[in-house]
C-alpha positions in Angstrom: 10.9 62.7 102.7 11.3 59.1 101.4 14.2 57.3 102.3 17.2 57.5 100.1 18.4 53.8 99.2 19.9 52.5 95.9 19.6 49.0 94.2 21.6 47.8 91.8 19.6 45.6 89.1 21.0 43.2 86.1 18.8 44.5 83.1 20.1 41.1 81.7 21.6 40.7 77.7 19.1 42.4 75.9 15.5 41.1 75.5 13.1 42.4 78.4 11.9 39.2 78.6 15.2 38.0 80.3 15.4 40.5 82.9 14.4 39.1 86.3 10.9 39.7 88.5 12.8 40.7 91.4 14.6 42.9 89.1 11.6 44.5 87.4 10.0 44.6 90.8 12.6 47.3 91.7 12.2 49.3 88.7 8.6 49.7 89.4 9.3 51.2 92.8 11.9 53.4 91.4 11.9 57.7 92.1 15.2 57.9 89.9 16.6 54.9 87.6 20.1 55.5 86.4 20.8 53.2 82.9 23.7 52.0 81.0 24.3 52.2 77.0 23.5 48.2 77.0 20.2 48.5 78.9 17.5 47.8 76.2 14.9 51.1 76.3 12.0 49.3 76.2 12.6 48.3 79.9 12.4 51.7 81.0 8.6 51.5 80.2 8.3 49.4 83.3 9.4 52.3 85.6 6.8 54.7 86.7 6.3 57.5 84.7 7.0 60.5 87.1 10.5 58.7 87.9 13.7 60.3 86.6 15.3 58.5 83.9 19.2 59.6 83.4 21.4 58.2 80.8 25.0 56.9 82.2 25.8 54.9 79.6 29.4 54.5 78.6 31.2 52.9 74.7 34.7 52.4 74.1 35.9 56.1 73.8 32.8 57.6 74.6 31.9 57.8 77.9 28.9 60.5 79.3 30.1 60.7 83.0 33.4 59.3 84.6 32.8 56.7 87.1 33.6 58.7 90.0 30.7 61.4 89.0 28.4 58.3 88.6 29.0 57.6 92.1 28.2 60.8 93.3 25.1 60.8 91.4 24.2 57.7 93.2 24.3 59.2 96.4 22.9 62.8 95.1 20.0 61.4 93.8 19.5 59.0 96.2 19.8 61.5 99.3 17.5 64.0 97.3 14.9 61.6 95.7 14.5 58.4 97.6 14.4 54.7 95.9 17.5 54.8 93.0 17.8 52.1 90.7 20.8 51.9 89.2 20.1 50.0 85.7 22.9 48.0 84.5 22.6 45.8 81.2 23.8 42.2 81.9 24.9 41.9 85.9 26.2 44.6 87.8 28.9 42.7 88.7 30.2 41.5 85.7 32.6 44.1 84.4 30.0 46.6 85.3 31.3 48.2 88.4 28.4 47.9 90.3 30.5 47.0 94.0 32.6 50.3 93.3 29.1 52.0 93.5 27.6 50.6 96.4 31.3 51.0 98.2 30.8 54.7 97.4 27.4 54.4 98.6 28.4 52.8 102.2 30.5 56.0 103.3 27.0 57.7 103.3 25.4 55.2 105.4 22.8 54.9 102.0 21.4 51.3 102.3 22.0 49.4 98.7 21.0 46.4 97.6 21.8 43.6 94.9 19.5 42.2 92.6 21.7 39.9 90.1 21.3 39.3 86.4 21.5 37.6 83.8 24.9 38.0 82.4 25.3 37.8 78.5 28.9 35.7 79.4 26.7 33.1 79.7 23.0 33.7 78.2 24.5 34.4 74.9 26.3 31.4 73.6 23.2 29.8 75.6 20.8 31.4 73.2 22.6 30.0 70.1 22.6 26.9 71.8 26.4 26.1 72.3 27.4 25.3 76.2 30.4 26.9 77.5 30.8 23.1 79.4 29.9 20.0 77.9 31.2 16.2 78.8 33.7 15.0 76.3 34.6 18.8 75.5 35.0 21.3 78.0 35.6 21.1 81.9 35.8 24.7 82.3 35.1 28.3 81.4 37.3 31.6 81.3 35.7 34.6 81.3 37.7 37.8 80.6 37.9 41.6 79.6 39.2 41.6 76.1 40.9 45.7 77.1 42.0 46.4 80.4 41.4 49.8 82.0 44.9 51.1 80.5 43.1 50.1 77.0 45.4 46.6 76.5 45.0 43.6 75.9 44.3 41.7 78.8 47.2 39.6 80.1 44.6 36.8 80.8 44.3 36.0 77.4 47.4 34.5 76.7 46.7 32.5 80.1 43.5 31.4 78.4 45.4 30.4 74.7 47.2 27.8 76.4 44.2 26.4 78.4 41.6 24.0 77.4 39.2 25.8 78.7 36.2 27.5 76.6 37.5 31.4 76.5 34.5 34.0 76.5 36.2 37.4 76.2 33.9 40.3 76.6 34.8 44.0 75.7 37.1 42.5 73.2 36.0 43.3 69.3 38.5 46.1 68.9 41.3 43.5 69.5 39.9 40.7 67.8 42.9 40.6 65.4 45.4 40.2 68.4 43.7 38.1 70.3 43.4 36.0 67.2 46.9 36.4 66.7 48.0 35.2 70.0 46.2 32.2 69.8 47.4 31.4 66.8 51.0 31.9 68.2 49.8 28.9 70.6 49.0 26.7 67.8 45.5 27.1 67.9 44.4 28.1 64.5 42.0 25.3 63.8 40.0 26.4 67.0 36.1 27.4 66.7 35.2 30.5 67.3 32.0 32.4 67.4 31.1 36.3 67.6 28.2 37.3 68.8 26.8 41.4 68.3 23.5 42.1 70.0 22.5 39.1 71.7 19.4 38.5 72.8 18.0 41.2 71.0 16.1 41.3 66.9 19.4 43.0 65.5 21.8 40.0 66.6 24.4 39.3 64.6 26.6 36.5 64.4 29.7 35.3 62.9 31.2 31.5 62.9 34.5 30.3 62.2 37.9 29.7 63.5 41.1 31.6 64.9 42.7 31.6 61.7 39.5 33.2 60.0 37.5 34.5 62.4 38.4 38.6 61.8 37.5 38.1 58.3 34.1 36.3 58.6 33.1 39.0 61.2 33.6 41.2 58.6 31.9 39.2 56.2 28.7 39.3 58.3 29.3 43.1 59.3 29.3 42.7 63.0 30.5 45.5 65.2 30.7 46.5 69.1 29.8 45.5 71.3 30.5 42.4 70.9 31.0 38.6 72.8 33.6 36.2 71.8 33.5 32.3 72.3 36.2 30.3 71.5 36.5 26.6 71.9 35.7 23.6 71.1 32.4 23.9 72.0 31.9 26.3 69.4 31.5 23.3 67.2 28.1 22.4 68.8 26.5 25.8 67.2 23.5 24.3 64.9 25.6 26.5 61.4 28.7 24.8 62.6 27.3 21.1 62.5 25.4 22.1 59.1 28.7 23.0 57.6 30.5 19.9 58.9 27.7 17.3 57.5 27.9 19.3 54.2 31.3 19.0 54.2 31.3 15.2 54.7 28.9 14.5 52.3 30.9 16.0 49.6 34.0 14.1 50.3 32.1 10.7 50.6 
């Protein structure tokens, strides 16, 4: 009988090439992984064949298991199969519920470990080169859930309107227009903004512009969920942004 222990491994945004050694080190040891919607497939090709690959994945208003049954699978699994890696894209951590699952796992005495990743809060915006801090323009960062567990907006955000922080709002593209709205409501119109669909991966999609235009250039470019949001000032750093900006003061000198 091998012995049942679970790890909990950040898959990273998107491309394979992000995910860490540590990370992929515990995939190829894996009897049973357990992946999430966001987890890129190719990935998977690093486990070893014979393991068990389930799908756990959950999108807005479609989830395949509740959280609770994911849990039990954990331990299931993990009593009945041996090694478990529980495949999360991103880091488990972030918004992905991973301590609820090794909580769940403790009450079986199941040993679990951590193995963090790259989360697209931050890899993202990196990728299209605009820092969430820079000197002279942001101090800080906020990151938030754009829809709380009751399916609002997040209170946060109106926190993060009045701020002069750089706001990255995950889970948030199906209130885009009200978080828009709010910040406008703060007098924040003329504030950059960038979408980004898919980062990291050869379908990303992006869409530039500012809180008063933002919903309609993301429609423009045909972005969708999920997605990540960026505003600030920062924003203005994105390579398109600058191009626009010397284009535009070319034409007025």
């Amino acid at each position: 009988m091998k012995q049942a222990r679970i790890t909990l491994v950040g898959a990273g945004p998107g491309d394979p090439e992000l995910m860490t050694l540590k990370g992929l080190k515990a995939l190829q040891s894996a009897d049973v992984v357990m992946y999430d919607a966001l987890v890129n497939p190719t990935i998977l090709q690093s486990a070893p064949k014979q393991a068990r690959k389930i799908f756990v994945g959950k999108r807005a208003g479609k989830h395949s298991y509740k959280q609770e049954t994911i849990n039990q699978m954990l331990v299931s699994y993990a009593l009945n199969y041996g090694h478990v890696v529980r495949l999360k894209g991103g880091d488990p951590f972030i918004f992905g519920r991973g301590h609820e699952e090794i909580d769940h796992a403790a009450i079986f005495d199941i040993p679990t470990e951590v193995v963090p990743g790259i989360s697209s809060c931050i890899s993202v915006p990196e990728l299209q080169k605009v820092p969430l801090t820079r000197r002279g323009i942001s101090e800080s960062f906020w990151v938030m859930t754009g829809t709380t567990k009751q399916g609002q907006l997040s209170n946060d955000v109106a926190l993060a309107a009045q701020s002069t922080a750089t706001v990255v709002i995950l889970m948030g593209m199906r209130k885009l227009s009200q978080i828009a709205a709010l910040f406008s409501a703060y007098d924040r119109q003329n504030t950059p903004v960038m979408v980004v669909q898919n980062g990291s991966r050869s379908n990303e999609k992006v869409a530039i512009g500012h809180i008063n235009n933002i919903v309609e250039e993301v429609e423009r470019e045909g972005l969708g969920s999920p997605g990540i949001i960026v505003i600030g000032n920062v924003v203005a750093t994105h390579p398109a942004y600058c191009m626009e900006y010397l284009k535009a003061k070319a034409l007025v000198s």
